[in-house]
Phi, psi and omega in degrees: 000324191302293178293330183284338154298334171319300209285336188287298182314300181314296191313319166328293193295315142354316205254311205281345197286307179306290167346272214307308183306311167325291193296308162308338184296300183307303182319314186287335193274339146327303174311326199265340176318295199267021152287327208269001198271159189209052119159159191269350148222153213262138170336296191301352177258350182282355186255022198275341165304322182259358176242317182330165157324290204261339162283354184243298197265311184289341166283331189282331197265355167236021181260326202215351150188114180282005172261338173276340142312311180286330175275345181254313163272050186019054144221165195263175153330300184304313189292327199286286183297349179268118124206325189276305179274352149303330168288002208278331188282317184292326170269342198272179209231171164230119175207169196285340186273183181271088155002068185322142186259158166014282197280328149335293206273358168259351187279304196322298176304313177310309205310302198328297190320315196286320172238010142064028156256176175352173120278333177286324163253054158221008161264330166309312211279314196267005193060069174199146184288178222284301188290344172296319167334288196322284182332294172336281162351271228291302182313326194279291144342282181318320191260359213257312188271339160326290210285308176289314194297018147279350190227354148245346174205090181245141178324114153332102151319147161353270198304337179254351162284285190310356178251338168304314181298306186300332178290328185300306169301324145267018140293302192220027175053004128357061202272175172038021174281128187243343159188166173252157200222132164192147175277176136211176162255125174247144213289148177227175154253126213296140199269169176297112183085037166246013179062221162268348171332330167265350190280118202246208193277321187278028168042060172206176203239120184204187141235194187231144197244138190244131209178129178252137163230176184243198196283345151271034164075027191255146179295145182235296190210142205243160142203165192180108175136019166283206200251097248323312192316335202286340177271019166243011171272328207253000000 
């Protein structure tokens, strides 16, 4: 009985002895995270108020020209600005750091959306790091179709499917049409553990973006992630 309490007391000791190597083992690789960090903000983002993209070309462009505004975000000043305050209870952040504000993070996004380049150059251009770009994007997005898709593409009623059929038919001679539809693929890099699932007939990994508009080219129903194979099914 003597040994087998012994032997129960060593493994006891044994398991909590692993426990303590364990726990330090985890402490040190913190220590070393925020050793290895080599500043809490990068030189090159502390200047983005006196350097930046939008505090400097993009504020002058909405001071002294909206048509070169309208070409680079599709939208005027006025529109630009009713989009920041519908956005502002939903974007604004609390952090330890100084916060980006609204209207930064919605030029960031429109721009990206707009001109389909990089997140790595709209970390050049506005100063902010590469993952916060990412982030921005992805919030901004998310939240832009909360707030509009009830009042621009909001589900069609009885009655607004009848007026879709009816414009067609008095437009393009067109009966029983409730829309016109068409996709595309857009290219992506193939997500981790997905196999083949984004991989599509044109031998490339992407997904489809889906869209009905009615006879005055206007949008009805959008869908957009599926997974590339699905658009060579329909």
């Amino acid at each position: 009985m003597d040994i087998l309490r012994n032997t129960g007391l060593w493994h006891l000791y044994l398991l909590n002895w692993n426990n303590l190597l364990l726990l330090q083992y985890v402490l040190l690789r913190r220590r070393r995270r925020v050793t290895h960090r080599r500043w809490w903000v990068r030189p090159v983002n502390r200047v983005r108020d006196a350097q930046g993209f939008y505090c400097n070309l993009v504020r002058e462009l909405i001071d002294t020209d909206h048509k070169e505004f309208f070409g680079l975000f599709r939208m005027s000043p006025d529109q630009f600005h009713l989009l920041v305050d519908l956005l502002h209870p939903r974007l604004k952040k609390r952090s330890n750091r100084t916060p980006l504000p609204t209207d930064l993070r919605v030029a960031v996004t429109l721009l990206y959306l707009a001109q389909g380049n990089t997140a790595k150059l709209k970390h050049a251009e506005f100063r902010i790091g590469t993952f916060t770009v990412y982030k921005v994007i992805h919030e901004t997005c998310r939240e832009i179709w909360s707030v509009l898709q009830p009042y621009v593409l909001k589900v069609p009623s009885k009655e607004d499917w009848k007026t879709i059929s009816d414009g067609f038919m008095t437009s393009w001679q067109f009966p029983n049409c409730l829309g016109a539809i068409d996709g595309r693929h857009m290219r992506i890099q193939a997500p981790r553990n997905s196999g083949s699932n984004f991989f599509n007939y044109k031998q490339f990994f992407s997904m489809v973006m889906m869209a009905t508009c009615d006879a005055q080219y206007k949008f009805t129903w959008v869908d957009v992630g599926q997974f590339g194979p699905r658009g060579q099914k329909h």
